[in-house]
C-alpha positions as CSV (number, residue, x, y, z in Angstrom):
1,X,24.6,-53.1,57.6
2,X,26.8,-51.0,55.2
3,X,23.1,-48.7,54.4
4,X,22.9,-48.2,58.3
5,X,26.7,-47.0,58.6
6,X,25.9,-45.0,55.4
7,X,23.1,-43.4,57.7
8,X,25.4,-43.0,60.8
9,X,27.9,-41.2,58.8
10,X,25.6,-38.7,56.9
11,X,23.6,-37.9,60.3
12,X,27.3,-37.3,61.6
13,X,28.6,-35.1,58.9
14,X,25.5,-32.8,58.9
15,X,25.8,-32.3,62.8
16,X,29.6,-31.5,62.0
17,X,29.2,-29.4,59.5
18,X,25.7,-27.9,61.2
19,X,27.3,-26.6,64.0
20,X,29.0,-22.9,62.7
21,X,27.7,-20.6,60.8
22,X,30.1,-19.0,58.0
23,X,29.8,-16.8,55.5
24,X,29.4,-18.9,52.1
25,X,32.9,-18.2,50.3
26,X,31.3,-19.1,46.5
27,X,29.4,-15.8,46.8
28,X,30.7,-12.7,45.8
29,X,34.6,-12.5,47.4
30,X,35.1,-14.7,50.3
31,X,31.1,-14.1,51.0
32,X,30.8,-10.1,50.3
33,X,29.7,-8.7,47.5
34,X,30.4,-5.0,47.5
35,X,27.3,-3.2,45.0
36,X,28.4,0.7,45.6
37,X,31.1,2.3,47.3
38,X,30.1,5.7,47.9
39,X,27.0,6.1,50.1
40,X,25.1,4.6,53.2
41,X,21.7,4.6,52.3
42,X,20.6,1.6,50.2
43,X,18.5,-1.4,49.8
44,X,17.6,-4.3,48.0
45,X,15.5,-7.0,46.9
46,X,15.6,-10.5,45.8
47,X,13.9,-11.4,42.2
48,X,12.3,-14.9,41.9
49,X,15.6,-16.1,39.9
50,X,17.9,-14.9,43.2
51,X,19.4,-12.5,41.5
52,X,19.0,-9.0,43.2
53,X,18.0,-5.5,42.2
54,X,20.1,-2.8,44.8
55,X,19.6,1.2,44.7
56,X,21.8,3.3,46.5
57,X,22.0,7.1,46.7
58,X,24.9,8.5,44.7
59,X,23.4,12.0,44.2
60,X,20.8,10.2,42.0
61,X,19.4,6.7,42.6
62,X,21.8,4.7,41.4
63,X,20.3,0.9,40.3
64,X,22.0,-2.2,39.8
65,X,22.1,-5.9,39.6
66,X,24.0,-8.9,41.4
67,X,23.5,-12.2,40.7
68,X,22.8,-15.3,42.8
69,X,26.4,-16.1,42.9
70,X,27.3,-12.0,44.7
71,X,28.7,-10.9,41.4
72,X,27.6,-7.8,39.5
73,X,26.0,-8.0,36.6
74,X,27.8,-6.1,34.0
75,X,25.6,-6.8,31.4
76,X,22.7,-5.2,33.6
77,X,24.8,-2.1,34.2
78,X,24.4,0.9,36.0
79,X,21.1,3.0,36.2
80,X,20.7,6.6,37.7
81,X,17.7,8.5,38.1
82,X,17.2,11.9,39.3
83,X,13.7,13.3,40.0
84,X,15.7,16.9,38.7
85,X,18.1,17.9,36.6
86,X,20.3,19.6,39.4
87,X,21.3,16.2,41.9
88,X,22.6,19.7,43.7
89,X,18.9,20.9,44.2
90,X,17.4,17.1,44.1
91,X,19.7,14.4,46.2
92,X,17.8,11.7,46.8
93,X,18.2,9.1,49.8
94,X,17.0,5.6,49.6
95,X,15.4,4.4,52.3
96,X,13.1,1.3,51.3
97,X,12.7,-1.0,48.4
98,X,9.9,-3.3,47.0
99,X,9.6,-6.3,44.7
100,X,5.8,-5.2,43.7
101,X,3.3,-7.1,40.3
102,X,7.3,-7.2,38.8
103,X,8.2,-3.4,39.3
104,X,10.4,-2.0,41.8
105,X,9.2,0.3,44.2
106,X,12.0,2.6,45.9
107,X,11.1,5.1,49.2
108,X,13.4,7.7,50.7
109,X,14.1,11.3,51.2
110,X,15.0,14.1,49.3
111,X,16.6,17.6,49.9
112,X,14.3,20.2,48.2
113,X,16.5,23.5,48.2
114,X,20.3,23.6,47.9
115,X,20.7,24.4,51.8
116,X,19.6,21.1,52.5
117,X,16.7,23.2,54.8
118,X,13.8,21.9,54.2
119,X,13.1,18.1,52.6
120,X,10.5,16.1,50.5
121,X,9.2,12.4,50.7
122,X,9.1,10.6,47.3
123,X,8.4,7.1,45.9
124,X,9.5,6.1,42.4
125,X,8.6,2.7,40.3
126,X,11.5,1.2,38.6
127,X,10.6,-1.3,36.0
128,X,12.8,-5.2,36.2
129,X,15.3,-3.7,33.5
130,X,16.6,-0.9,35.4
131,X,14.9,2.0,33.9
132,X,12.3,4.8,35.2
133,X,8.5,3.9,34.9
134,X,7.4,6.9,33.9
135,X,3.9,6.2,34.2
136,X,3.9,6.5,37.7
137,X,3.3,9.6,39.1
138,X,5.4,12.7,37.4
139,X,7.9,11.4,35.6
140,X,8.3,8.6,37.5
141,X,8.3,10.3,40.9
142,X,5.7,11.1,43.7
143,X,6.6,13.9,46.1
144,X,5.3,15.9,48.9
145,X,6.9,18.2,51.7
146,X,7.9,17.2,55.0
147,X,9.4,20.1,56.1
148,X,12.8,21.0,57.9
149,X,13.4,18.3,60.1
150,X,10.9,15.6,58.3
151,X,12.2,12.1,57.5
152,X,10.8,8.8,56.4
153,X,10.3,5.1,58.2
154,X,9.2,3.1,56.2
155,X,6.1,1.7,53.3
156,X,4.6,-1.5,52.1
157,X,2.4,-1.8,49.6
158,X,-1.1,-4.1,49.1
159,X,-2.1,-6.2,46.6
160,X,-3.9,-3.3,44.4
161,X,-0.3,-1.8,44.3
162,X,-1.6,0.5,46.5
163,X,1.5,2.5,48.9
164,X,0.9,3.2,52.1
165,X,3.9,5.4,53.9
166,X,5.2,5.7,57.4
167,X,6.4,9.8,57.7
168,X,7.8,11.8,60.7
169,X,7.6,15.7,61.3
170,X,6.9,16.3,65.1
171,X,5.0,13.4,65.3
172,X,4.3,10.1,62.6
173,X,1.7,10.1,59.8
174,X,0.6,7.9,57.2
175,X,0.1,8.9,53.5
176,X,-1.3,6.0,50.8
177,X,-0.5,6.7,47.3
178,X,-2.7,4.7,44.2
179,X,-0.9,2.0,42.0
180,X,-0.7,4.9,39.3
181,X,1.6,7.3,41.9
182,X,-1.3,9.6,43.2
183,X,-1.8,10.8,46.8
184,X,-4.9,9.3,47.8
185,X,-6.6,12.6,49.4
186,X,-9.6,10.8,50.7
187,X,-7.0,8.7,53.2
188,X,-6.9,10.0,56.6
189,X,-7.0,13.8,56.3
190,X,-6.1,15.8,53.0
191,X,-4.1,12.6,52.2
192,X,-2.3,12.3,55.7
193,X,-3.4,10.2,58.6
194,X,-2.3,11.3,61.5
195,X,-0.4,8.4,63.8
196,X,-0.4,10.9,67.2
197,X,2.5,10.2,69.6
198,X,3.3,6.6,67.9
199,X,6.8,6.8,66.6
200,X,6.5,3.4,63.9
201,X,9.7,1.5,63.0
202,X,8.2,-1.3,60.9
203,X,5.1,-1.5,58.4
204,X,3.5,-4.2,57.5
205,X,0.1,-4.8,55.5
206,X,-1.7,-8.9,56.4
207,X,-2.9,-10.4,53.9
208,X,-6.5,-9.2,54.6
209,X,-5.2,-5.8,53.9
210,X,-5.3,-4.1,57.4
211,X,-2.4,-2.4,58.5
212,X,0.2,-3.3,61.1
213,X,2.6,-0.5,62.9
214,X,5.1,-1.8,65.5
215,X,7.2,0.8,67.0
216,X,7.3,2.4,70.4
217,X,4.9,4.7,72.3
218,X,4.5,6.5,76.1
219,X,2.2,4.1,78.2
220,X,0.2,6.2,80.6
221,X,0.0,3.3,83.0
222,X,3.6,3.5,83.1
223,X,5.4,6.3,81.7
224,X,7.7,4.3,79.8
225,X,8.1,4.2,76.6
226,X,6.9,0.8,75.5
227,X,7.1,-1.3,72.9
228,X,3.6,-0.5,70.9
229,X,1.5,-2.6,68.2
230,X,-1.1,-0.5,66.6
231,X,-3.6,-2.1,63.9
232,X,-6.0,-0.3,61.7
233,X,-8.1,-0.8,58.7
234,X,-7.0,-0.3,54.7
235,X,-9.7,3.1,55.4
236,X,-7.4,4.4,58.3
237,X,-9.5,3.5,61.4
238,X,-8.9,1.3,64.3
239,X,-9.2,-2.2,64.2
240,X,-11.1,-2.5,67.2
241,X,-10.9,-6.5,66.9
242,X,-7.7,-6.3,67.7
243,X,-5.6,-5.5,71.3
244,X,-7.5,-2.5,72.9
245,X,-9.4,-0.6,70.7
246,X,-6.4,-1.7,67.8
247,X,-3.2,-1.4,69.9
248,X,-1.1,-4.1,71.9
249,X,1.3,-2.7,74.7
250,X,4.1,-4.9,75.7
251,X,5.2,-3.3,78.6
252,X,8.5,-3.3,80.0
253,X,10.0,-2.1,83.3
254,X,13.0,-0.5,81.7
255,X,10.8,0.6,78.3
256,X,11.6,-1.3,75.4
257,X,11.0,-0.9,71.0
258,X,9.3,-3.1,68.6
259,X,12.5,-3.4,66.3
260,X,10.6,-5.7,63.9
261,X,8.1,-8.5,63.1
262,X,7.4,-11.8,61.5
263,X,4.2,-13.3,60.5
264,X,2.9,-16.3,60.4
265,X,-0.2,-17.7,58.5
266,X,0.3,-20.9,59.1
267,X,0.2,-20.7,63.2
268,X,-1.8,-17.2,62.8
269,X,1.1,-15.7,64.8
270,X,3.3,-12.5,64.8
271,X,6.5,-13.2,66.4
272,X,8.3,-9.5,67.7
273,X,11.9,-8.9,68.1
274,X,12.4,-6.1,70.8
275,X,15.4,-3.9,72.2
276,X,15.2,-3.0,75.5
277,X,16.8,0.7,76.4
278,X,19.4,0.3,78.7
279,X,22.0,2.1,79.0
280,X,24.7,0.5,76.6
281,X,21.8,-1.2,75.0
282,X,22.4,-5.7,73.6
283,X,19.0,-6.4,75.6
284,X,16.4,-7.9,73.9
285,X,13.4,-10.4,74.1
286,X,11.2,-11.9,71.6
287,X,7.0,-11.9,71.9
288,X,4.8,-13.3,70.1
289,X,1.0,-12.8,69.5
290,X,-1.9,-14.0,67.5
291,X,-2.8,-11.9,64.5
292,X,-6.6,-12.8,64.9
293,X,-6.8,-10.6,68.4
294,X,-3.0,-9.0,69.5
295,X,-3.2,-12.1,72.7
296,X,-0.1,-13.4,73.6
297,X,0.2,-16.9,72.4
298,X,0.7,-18.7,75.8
299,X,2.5,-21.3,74.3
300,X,5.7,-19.3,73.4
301,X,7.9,-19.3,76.3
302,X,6.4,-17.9,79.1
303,X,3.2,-16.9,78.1
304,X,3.8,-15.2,74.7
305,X,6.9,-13.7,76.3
306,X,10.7,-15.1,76.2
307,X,13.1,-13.5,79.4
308,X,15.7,-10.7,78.7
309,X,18.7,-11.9,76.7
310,X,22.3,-10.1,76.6
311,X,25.5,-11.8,76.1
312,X,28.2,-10.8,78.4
313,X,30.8,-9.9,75.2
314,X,28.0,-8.5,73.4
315,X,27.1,-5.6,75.0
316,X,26.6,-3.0,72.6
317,X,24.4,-4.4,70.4
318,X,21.9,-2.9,67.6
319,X,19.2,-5.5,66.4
320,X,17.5,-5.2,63.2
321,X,16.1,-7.7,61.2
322,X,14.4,-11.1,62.7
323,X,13.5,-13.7,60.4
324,X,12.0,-17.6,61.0
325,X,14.1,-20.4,59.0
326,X,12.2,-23.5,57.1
327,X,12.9,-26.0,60.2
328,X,10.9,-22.6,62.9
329,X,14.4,-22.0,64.0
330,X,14.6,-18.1,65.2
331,X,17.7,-16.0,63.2
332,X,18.2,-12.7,65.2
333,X,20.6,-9.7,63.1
334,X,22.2,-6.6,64.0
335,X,25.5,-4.8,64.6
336,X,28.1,-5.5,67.4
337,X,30.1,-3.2,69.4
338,X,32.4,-3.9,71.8
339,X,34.9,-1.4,73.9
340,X,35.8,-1.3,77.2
341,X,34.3,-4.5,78.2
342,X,37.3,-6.7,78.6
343,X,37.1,-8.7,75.3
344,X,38.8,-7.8,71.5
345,X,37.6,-4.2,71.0
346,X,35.1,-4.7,67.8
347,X,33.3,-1.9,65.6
348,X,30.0,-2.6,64.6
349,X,30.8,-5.7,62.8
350,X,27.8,-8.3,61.7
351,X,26.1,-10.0,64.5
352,X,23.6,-13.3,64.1
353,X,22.2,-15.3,66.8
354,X,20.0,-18.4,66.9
355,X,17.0,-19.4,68.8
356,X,14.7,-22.5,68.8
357,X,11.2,-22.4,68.4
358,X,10.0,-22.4,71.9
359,X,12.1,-18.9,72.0
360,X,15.4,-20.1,74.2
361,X,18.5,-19.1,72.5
362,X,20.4,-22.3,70.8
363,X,23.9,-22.6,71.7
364,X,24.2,-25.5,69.7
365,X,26.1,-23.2,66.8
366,X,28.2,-21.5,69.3
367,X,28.7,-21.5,73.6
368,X,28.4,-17.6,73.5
369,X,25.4,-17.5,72.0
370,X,26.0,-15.6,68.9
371,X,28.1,-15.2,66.1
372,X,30.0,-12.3,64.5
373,X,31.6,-11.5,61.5
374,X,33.5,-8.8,60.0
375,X,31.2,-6.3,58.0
376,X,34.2,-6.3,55.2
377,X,36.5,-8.9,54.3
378,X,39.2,-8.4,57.3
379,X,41.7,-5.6,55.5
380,X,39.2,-3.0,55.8
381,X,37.8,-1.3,58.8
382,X,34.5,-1.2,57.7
383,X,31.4,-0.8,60.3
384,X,28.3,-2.4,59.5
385,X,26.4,1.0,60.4
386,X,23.0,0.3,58.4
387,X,21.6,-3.4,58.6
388,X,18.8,-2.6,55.8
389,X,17.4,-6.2,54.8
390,X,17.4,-9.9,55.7
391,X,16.4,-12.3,53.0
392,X,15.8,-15.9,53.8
393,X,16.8,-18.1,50.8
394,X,14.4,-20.9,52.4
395,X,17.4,-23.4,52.9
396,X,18.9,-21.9,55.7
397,X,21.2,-19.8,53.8
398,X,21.2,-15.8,54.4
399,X,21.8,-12.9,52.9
400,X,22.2,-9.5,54.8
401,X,21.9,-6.1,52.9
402,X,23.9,-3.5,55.2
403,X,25.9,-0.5,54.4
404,X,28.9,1.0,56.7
405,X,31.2,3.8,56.8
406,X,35.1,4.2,57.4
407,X,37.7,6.8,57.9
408,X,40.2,5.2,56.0
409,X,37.8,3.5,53.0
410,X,34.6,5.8,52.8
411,X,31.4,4.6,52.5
412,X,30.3,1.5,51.3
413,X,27.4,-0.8,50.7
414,X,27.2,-5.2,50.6
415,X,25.2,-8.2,50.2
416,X,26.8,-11.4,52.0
417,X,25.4,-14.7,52.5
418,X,25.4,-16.7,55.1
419,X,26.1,-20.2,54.6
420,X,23.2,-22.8,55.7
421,X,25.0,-24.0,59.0
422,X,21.9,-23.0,60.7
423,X,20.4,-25.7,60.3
424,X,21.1,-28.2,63.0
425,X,21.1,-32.1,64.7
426,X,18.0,-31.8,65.9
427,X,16.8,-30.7,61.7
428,X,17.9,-34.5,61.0
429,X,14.5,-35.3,61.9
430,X,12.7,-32.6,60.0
431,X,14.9,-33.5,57.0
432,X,13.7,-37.3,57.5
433,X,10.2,-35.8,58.0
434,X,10.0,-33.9,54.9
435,X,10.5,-37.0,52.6
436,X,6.8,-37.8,53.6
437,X,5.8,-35.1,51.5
438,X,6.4,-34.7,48.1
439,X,5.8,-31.7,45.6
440,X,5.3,-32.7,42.0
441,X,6.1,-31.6,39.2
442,X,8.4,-29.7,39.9
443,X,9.5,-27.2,38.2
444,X,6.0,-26.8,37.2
445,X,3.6,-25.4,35.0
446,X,0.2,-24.7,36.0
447,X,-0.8,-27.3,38.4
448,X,0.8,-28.6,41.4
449,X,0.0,-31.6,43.6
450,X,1.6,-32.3,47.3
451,X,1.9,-36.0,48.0
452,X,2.1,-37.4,51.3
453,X,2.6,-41.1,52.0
454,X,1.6,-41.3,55.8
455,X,-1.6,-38.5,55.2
456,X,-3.5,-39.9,52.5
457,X,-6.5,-37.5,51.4
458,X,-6.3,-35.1,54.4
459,X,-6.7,-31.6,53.6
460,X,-3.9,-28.8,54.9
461,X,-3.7,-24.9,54.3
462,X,-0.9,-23.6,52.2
463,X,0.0,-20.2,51.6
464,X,2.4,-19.8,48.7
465,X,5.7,-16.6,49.1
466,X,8.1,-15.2,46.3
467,X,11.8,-14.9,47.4
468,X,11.1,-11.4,48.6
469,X,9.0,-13.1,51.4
470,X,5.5,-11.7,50.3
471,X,2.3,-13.5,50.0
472,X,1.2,-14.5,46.6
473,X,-1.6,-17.2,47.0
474,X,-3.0,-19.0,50.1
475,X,-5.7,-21.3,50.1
476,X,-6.7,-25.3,51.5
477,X,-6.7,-27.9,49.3
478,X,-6.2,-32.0,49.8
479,X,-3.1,-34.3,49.2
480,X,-2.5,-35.8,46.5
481,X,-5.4,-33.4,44.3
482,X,-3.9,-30.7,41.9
483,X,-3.7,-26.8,42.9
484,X,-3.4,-24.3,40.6
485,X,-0.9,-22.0,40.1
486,X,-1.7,-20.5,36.7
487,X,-1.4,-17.0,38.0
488,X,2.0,-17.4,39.5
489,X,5.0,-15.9,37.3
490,X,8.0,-17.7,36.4
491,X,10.5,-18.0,38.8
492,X,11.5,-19.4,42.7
493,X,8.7,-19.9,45.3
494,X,8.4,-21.3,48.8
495,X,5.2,-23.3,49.6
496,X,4.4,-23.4,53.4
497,X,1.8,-25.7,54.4
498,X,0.4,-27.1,57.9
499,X,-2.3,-29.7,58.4
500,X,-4.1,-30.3,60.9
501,X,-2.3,-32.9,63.3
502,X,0.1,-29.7,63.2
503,X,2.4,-31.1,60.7
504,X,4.8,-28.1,59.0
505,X,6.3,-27.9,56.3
506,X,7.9,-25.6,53.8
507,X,9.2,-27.2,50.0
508,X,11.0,-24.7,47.4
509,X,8.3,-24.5,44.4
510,X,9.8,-23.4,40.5
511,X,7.3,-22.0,38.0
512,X,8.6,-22.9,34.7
């Protein structure tokens, strides 16, 4: 009797304690940790250990370190790196950042004469430590012109550490740069692949190597502007497997943007987070798609498609980063504006929202829907301007990467971490579930095995993911036989795995 009270209680407390979501008061101060506090433009990533590596532009690229607990690390220090000797003539602006074979790759703009008129591209390789590779291109920098009003979107990188570059000018283009920082001049044209009338907003490269563009485009059927998937292959042409002839329109009535994307290997599935353009904007939806064709999966809402969502005090809304949780719960992110709408005036403070798997928003956490919090611990009037990065810690704790701006207190730059309230009752069961499975050793050395008590020898796929979220080994194997992990470094991983009676399941993995 006393083990099923014990039972009672503990599903009880979670569902207490499950129910907000709050920023995680151990990290940093009260849940921020402030990394610069002079510029907008920065960016992040998260090391296999949990620490992170930031860069913001100060002039120079400025590099440091905060570890897991949102503290900087003093020992680590502070790193600047100018492609020039004159930050006057050479100001660089981060844009991007990548955790890439254990170097750090940083993407931005830079002004190239003193009147700020006209502007290069570069990418620079930061080795673990802080300090300049300067094996990668010149002196640690690639560069090339995009003229006066030329900016940059965005870059991922594939697994032969090559770059490949989202760049505007009066239209988008691609560049790809080698894994020693050399244009590639054989890609697309004289090194630039044009991407038409296709403005991009995210990147991606699948595992398979082809490349992945969501963004917005006009739809001649239409004459909207549309959210737009566009798919090619690592040589620069079409996919023509995929959508029509490698592009996927999502039409809208009102137009809408692909604002980002997740994937999903283990469901072959891309889910989409798009804002539609009204007039004070808050409207989105969520799609999702196969990544074998660009079909809608019919079993996500209604037919691939979830309706319009808005929350009446959260009408001026800017969405950002998307991201699926362990248990497939849905975590939306952006900023939150609120004036003249009858409800405490707010200015652009942190905004999350929840939605279940099936793509209906879950209202278990709060009844408005969503939840904000203050982009700066409450006696500054910070605005969370700039929501850069979302990293999923992979036990339903957060952390955002944003940057804002203030009269009063300048610019300034955080990482805060959301506490793991997002996971919910209804997780009880997947909880309960996951003690079916077992991963052992673990930590490990160069062998795993995953146990299961109720699936015998049945085989499952399993894709393996560094805390940056990227892809380092896949494969299928069988329960309870070893896979090897020899090539993985030391350090945190996430093991996803599905089987075939559609069992999912994700377990943290430690490389010793």
């Amino acid at each position: 009797m006393k083990k099923h009270y014990f039972l009672l209680f503990s599903i009880v407390t979670i569902f207490l304690n499950a129910q907000s979501v709050s920023l995680d008061p151990t990290f940093g101060n009260g849940g921020y940790c402030m990394f610069d506090n002079f510029d907008l433009m920065s960016d992040a990533v998260l090391l296999p250990d949990g620490q992170f590596i930031t860069a913001t532009s100060t002039g120079a690229i400025t590099i440091r370190k905060v570890n897991q607990v949102g503290v900087l690390d003093t020992s680590f220090g502070t790193k600047n790196h100018n492609m020039d000797t004159s930050t006057i003539d050479k100001s660089e602006s981060v844009k991007r950042m990548i955790l890439n074979n254990n170097k750090i790759l940083i993407y931005g703009r830079v002004n190239a004469t003193p009147t700020h008129s006209l502007y290069d591209w570069f990418l620079t390789r930061i080795n673990l430590d802080g300090s300049l590779d300067t094996s990668f291109g010149t002196n640690g920098f690639t560069t090339q012109s995009v003229g006066q009003n030329g900016t940059v979107s965005d870059f991922a990188v594939d697994q032969n550490g090559n770059s490949y570059l989202l760049v505007s000018n009066m239209g988008s283009y691609m560049v790809k740069v080698n894994q020693n920082g050399v244009i590639d001049n054989n890609f697309g044209t004289n090194g630039k692949l044009s991407l038409t009338t296709f403005y991009p907003k995210q990147f991606y490269i699948q595992n398979d190597g082809k490349l992945v563009m969501a963004g917005t485009k006009t739809n001649t059927l239409t004459y909207t502007e549309d959210s737009y998937i566009e798919r090619r292959l690592p040589d620069g042409t079409y996919d023509s497997t995929f959508g029509t002839n490698g592009s996927v329109f999502i039409p809208d009535t009102q137009g809408s943007v692909a604002r980002n994307f997740e994937y999903n290997y283990t469901d072959n599935s891309i889910l989409v987070l798009h804002s539609k353009n009204t007039i004070y904007g808050g409207t989105f939806f969520l799609s999702k798609i196969q990544i074998s064709d660009g079909a809608s999966v019919s079993g996500f809402s209604n037919n691939g498609r979830t309706p319009d969502y808005s929350f009446t005090t959260a009408k001026q809304l800017s969405l950002g980063q998307i991201t699926v949780l362990p248990n497939s719960k849905i975590i939306v992110t952006g900023g939150i504006t609120n004036m003249y709408n009858g409800t405490p005036n707010l200015i652009a403070q942190l905004f999350v929202t929840r939605l279940n798997a099936n793509g209906t928003v879950d209202y278990t956490t709060t009844s408005a829907g969503f939840q904000y919090f203050m982009a700066a611990p409450p006696t500054t009037s910070l605005r969370a301007d700039y929501i850069h990065k979302l990293f999923n810690l992979n036990d339903g704790s957060l952390v955002l990467c944003y940057s804002g701006g203030s009269v009063t207190h300048g610019d300034k730059s955080f990482l805060t971490k959301l506490n793991s309230g997002f996971l919910g009752l209804n997780d009880v069961s997947v909880q309960d579930h996951s003690n079916t499975f077992t991963l052992y050793p673990n930590p490990a050395g160069d062998h795993i095995i995953l146990q299961s008590k109720k699936q015998g020898n049945e085989s499952f796929e399993y894709s393996i993911f560094d805390m940056s979220g990227k892809k380092i080994q896949s494969g299928s194997s069988i329960f309870n036989e070893k896979i090897n992990i020899q090539r993985l470094e030391k350090g945190n991983y996430m093991i996803r795995f599905g089987t075939k009676k559609g069992d999912r399941q994700s377990l943290k993995l430690i490389k010793k």
